[in-house]
C-alpha positions in Angstrom: 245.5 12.3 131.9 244.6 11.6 135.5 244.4 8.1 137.0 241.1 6.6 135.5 240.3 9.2 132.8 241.7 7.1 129.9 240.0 3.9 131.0 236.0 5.8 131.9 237.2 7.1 128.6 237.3 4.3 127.1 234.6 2.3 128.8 232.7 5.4 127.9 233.2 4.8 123.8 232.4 1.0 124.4 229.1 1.5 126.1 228.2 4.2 123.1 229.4 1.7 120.6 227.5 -1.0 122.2 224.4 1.1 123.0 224.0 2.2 118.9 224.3 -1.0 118.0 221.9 -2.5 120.8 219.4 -0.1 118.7 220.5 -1.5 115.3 219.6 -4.9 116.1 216.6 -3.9 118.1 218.0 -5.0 121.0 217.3 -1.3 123.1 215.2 1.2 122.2 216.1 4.8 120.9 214.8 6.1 124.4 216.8 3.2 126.5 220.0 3.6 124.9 220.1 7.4 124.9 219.2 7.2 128.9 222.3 5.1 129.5 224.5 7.2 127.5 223.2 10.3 129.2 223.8 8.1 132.8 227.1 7.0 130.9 227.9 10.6 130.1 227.6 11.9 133.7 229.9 9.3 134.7 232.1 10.2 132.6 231.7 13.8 133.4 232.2 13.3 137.6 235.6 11.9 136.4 237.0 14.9 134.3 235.5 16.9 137.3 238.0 18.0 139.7 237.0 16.2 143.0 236.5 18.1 145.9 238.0 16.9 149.3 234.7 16.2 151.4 233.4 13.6 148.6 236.9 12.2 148.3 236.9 11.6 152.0 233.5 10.3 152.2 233.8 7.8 149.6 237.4 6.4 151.0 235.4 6.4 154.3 232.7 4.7 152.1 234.2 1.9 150.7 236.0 0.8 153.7 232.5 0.6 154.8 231.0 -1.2 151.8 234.1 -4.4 152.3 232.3 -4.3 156.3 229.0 -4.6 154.3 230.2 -7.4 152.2 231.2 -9.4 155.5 228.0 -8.8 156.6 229.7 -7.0 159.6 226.2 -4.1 159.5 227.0 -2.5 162.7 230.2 -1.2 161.4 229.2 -0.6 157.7 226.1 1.3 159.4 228.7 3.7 161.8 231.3 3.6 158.0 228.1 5.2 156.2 227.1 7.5 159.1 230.6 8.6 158.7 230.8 9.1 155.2 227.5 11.0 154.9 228.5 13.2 158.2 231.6 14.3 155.4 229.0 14.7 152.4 225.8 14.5 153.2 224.5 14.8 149.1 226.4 11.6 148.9 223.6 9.4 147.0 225.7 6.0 147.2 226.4 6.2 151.3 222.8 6.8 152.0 221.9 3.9 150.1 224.3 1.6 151.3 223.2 3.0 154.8 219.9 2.1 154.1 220.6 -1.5 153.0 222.3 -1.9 156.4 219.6 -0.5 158.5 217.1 -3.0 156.2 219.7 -5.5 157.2 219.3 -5.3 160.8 215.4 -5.1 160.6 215.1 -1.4 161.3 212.8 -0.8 157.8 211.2 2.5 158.6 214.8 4.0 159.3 216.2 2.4 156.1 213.1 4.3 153.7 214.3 7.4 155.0 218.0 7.1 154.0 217.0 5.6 150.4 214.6 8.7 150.7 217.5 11.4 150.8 219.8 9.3 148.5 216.9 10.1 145.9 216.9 13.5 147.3 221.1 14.2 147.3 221.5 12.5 143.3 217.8 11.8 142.1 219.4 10.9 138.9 222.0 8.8 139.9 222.4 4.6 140.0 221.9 5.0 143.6 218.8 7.0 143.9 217.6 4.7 141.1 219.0 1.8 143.5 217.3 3.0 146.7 213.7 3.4 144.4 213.5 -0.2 143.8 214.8 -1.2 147.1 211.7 1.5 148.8 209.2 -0.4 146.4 210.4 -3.8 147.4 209.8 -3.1 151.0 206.1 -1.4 150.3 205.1 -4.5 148.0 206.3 -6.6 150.8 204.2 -4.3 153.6 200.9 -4.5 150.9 201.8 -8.4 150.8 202.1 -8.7 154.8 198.5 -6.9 154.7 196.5 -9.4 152.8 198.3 -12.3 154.6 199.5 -11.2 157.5 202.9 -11.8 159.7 202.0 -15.4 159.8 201.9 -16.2 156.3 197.9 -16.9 156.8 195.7 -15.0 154.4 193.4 -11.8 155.7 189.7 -11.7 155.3 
């Protein structure tokens, strides 16, 4: 087995486990817990995969860009991102993180569009689903800035 089959594997057998028995105790619903072993399941399925150089290289370019991220360091996790997406641009996870920087440094309308094609590269993945609530935080706060305005002051 390759390096990380045997543990997704068994991570994978855990969540299932945990998932029925979430719906025996009425914890999760049928629906919920057969949406996270489907998300589960492709997880699982992207490791037997064999992976193909360009997403290998974008997310080792990634994830050097994600530790520059998590020192707040955004100029340089924006250019890590840029740089991982210029090697696979259907990589869902580097447009989101490259949106999170862009919302970082205040530039909101730029940031929508890259959570827009992370949606659009892996609609189905954790981060399209990621970048969806990050697109509705930013419209609730626009609809919130509407009615009371920059200052904090409510709109007649």
């Amino acid at each position: 087995m390759s390096n990380g089959l045997w543990p997704n594997t068994k991570t994978f057998a855990k969540n299932v486990w945990l998932r029925v028995h979430g719906v025996l105790t009425h914890r999760f619903s049928v629906r919920d817990a057969l949406n996270g072993m489907r998300r589960d399941g492709k997880k699982l399925r992207r490791t037997l995969a064999p992976s193909d150089s360009k997403r290998r290289e974008a997310t080792h370019v990634a994830e050097k860009a994600r530790r520059a991220y998590n020192k707040k360091d955004y100029v340089r996790a924006e250019k890590g991102f840029r740089k991982a997406i210029a090697a696979d641009p259907g990589y869902a996870l580097a447009h989101t993180y490259l949106g999170h920087c862009l919302y970082q440094l205040g530039r909101l309308d730029d940031a929508v569009g890259s959570w827009r094609r992370a949606i659009e590269a892996e609609p189905n993945s954790d981060a399209a689903q990621s970048a969806r609530k990050k697109i509705g935080h930013v419209q609730k706060n626009k609809a919130q800035e509407g009615v009371w305005g920059a200052g904090g002051r409510r709109m007649h």
